[in-house]
C-alpha positions in Angstrom: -26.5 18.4 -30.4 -25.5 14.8 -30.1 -24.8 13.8 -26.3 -21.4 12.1 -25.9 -21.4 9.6 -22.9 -18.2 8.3 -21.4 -18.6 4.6 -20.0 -15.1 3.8 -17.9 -15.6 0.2 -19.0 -14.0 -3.3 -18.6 -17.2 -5.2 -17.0 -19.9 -7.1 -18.7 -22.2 -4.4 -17.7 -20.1 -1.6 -19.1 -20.6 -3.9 -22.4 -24.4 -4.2 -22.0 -24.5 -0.1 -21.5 -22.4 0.4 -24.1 -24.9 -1.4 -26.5 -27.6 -0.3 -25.4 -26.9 3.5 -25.9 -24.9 3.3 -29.3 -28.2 2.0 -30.8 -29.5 5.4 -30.0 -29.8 7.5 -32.5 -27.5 10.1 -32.6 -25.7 9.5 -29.3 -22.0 9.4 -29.2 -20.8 6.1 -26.6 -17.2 6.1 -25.6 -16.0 3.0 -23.3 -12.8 3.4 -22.1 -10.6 0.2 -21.1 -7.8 0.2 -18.6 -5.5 -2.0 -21.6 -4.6 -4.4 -18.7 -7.1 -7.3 -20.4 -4.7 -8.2 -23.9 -7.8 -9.5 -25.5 -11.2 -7.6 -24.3 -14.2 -8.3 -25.5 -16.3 -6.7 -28.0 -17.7 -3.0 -27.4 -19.8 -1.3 -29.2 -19.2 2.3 -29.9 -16.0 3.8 -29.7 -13.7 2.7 -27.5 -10.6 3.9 -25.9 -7.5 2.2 -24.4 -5.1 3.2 -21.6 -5.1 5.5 -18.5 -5.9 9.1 -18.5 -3.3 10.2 -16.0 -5.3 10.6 -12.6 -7.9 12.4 -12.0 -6.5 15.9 -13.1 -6.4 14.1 -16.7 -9.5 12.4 -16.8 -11.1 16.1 -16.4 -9.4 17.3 -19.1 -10.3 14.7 -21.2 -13.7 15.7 -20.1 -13.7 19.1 -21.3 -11.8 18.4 -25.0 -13.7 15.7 -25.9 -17.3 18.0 -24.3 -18.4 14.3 -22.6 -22.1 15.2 -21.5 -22.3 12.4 -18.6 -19.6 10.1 -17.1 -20.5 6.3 -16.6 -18.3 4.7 -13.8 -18.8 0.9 -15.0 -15.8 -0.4 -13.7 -15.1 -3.4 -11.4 -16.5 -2.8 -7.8 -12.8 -3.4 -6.3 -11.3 -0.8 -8.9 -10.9 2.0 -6.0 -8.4 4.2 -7.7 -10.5 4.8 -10.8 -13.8 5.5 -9.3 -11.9 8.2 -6.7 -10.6 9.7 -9.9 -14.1 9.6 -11.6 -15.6 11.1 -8.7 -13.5 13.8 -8.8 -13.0 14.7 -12.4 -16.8 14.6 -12.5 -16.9 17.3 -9.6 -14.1 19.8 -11.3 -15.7 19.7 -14.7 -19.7 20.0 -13.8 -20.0 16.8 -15.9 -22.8 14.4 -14.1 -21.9 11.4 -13.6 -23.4 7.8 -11.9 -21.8 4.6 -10.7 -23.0 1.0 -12.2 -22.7 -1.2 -9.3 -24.0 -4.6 -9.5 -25.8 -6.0 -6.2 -23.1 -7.5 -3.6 -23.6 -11.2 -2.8 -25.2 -12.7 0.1 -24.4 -15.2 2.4 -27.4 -18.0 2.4 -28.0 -20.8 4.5 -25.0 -23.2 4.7 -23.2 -21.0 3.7 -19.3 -20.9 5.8 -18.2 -17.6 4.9 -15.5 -15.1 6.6 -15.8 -11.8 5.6 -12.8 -9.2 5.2 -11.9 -6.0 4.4 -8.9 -6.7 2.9 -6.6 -9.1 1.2 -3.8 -8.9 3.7 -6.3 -10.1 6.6 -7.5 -12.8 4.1 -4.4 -14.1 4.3 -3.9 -13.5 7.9 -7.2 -16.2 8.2 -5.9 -18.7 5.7 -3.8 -20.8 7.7 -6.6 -21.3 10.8 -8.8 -22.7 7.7 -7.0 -24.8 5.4 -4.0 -26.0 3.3 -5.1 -25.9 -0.1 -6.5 -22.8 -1.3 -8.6 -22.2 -4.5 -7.4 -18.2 -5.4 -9.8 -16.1 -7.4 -8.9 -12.6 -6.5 -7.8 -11.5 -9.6 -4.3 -11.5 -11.2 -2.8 -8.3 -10.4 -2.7 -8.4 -6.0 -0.9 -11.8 -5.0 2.0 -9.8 -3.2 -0.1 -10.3 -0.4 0.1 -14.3 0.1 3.6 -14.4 -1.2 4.8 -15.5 2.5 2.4 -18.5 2.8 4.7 -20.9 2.1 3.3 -23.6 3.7 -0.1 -24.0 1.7 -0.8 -24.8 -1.7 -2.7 -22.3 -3.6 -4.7 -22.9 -6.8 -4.9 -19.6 -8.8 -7.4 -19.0 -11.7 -7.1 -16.3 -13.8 -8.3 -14.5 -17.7 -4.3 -14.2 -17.8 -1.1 -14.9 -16.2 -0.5 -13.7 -12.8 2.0 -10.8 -11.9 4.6 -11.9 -9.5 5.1 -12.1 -6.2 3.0 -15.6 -6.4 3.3 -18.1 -2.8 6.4 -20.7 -3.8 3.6 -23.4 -3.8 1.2 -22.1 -6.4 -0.8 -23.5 -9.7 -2.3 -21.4 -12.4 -5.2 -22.1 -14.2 -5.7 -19.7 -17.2 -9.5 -19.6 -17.8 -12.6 -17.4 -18.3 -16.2 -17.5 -17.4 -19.0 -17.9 -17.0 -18.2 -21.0 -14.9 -21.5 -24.0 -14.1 -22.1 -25.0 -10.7 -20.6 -28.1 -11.7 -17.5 -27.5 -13.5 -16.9 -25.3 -10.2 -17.2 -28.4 -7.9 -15.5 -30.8 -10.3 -12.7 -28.2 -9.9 -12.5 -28.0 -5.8 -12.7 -32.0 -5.6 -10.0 -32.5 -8.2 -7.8 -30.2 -6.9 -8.6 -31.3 -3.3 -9.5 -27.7 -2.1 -10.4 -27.3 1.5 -11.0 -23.6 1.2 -11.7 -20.7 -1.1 -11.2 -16.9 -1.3 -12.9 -14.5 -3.9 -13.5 -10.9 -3.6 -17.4 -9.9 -3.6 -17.4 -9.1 -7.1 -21.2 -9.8 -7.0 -21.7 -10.9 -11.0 -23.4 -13.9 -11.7 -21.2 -15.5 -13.6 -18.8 -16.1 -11.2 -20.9 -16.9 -7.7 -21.1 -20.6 -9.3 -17.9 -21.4 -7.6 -20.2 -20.1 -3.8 -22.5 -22.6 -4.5 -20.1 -25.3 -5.2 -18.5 -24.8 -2.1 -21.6 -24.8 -0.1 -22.3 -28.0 -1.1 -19.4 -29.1 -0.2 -19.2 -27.0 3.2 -16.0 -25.9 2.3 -15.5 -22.7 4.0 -15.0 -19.3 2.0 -12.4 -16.1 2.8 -14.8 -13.0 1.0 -13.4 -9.7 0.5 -15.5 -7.2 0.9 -15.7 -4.2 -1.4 -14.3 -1.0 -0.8 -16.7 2.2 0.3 -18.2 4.4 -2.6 -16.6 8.1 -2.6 -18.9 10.4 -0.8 -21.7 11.5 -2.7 -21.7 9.8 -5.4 -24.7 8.4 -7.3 -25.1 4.3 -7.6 -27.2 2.6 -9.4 -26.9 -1.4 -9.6 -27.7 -2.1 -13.5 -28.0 -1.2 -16.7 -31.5 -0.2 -16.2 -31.0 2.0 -13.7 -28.1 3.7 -16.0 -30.4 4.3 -18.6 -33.2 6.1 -16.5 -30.3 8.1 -14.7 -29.4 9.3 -17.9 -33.3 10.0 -19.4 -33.7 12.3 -16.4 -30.1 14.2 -16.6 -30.2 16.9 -18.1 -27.3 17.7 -20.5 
């Protein structure tokens, strides 16, 4: 019997994974999208958009559709999905792994102030700076709404969801972004400090080493804790083996 793996997607790795196991013979890939991206890239395999209504429905998608092991590729800040992955996995039997790409790492010059949360990021923005280069994401900006002394530059794949600060730019863009392009940005826009979520990918730490060299000091959220007992591995690689040694 074919084995039908279910990638919760929406990352460049989830993309990579998705590849890589639809060119197995035989093998059914779904990758399912969260539909809040209008234009996703491509995905090989089949591919399916929307929520599946907590955790309660994701199990029962589990069972109808007999998925034979559960991919957790989502974003390392997606919390709500990977608690509901966690425990669908556990009521159904079905095994399951999270895809967790390698956190970054503070290096020498580098000015960074870690957090655990949005709201304390903007608790330490005013003690930093005035102009603020925002790459958090589109979707939490509620929580800077009441800066409204400081000018905030936000970039993001699409337009932001309101509450935004009074004083705020948008710059609709996607990556990968160069080392230069990212400090051409911060000089032009006069940015005096930055704040990004520890996503980890490679294509977006360009912008930490552009502020490095300009010693501009950087607000990073740190990610939230993995459900107890889960299994992580932190590439595609790893994925792959996981799944060689699962049986199913």
């Amino acid at each position: 019997m074919s084995p039908h793996i279910l990638i919760l997607g929406g990352t460049t790795e989830a993309r990579e994974l998705a590849a890589a196991l639809a060119s197995r013979p035989g093998w059914r890939v779904t990758t399912s999208l969260a539909g809040r991206v209008t234009r996703p890239g491509a995905v090989a395999g089949e591919v399916r958009v929307g929520g599946f209504g907590g955790a309660e429905g994701l199990a029962d998608w589990l069972r109808e559709e007999q998925v034979d092991a559960l991919v957790d590729a989502t974003h390392p800040f997606a919390r709500a999905i990977t608690a509901h992955a966690a425990r669908a996995a556990a009521a159904t039997g079905v095994p399951s792994v999270v895809l967790r790409r390698p956190g970054w790492r503070p290096g020498p010059g580098d000015r960074w102030h870690p957090v655990d949360s949005l709201d304390e990021a903007a608790r330490l923005l005013p003690g930093l700076g005035r102009r603020v280069f925002l790459t958090t994401g589109r979707m939490e900006l509620a929580a800077f709404a009441h800066l409204t002394a400081l000018h905030f530059v936000v970039r993001s794949v699409e337009l932001p969801e309101p509450p935004l600060p009074p004083h705020t730019e948008v710059l609709l863009a996607r990556g990968p972004f160069t080392v230069a392009d990212e400090s051409a940005l911060l000089q032009e826009h006069r940015i005096d400090v930055l704040v990004t979520k520890d996503s980890g990918a490679a294509a977006t730490s360009a912008k930490l080493t552009a502020a490095r060299e300009l010693a501009l000091p950087v607000v990073v959220v740190r990610r939230p804790a993995l459900p107890d007992g889960v299994t992580a591995v932190p590439d595609v690689a790893g994925v792959q083996r996981w799944l060689d040694l699962t049986p199913r």
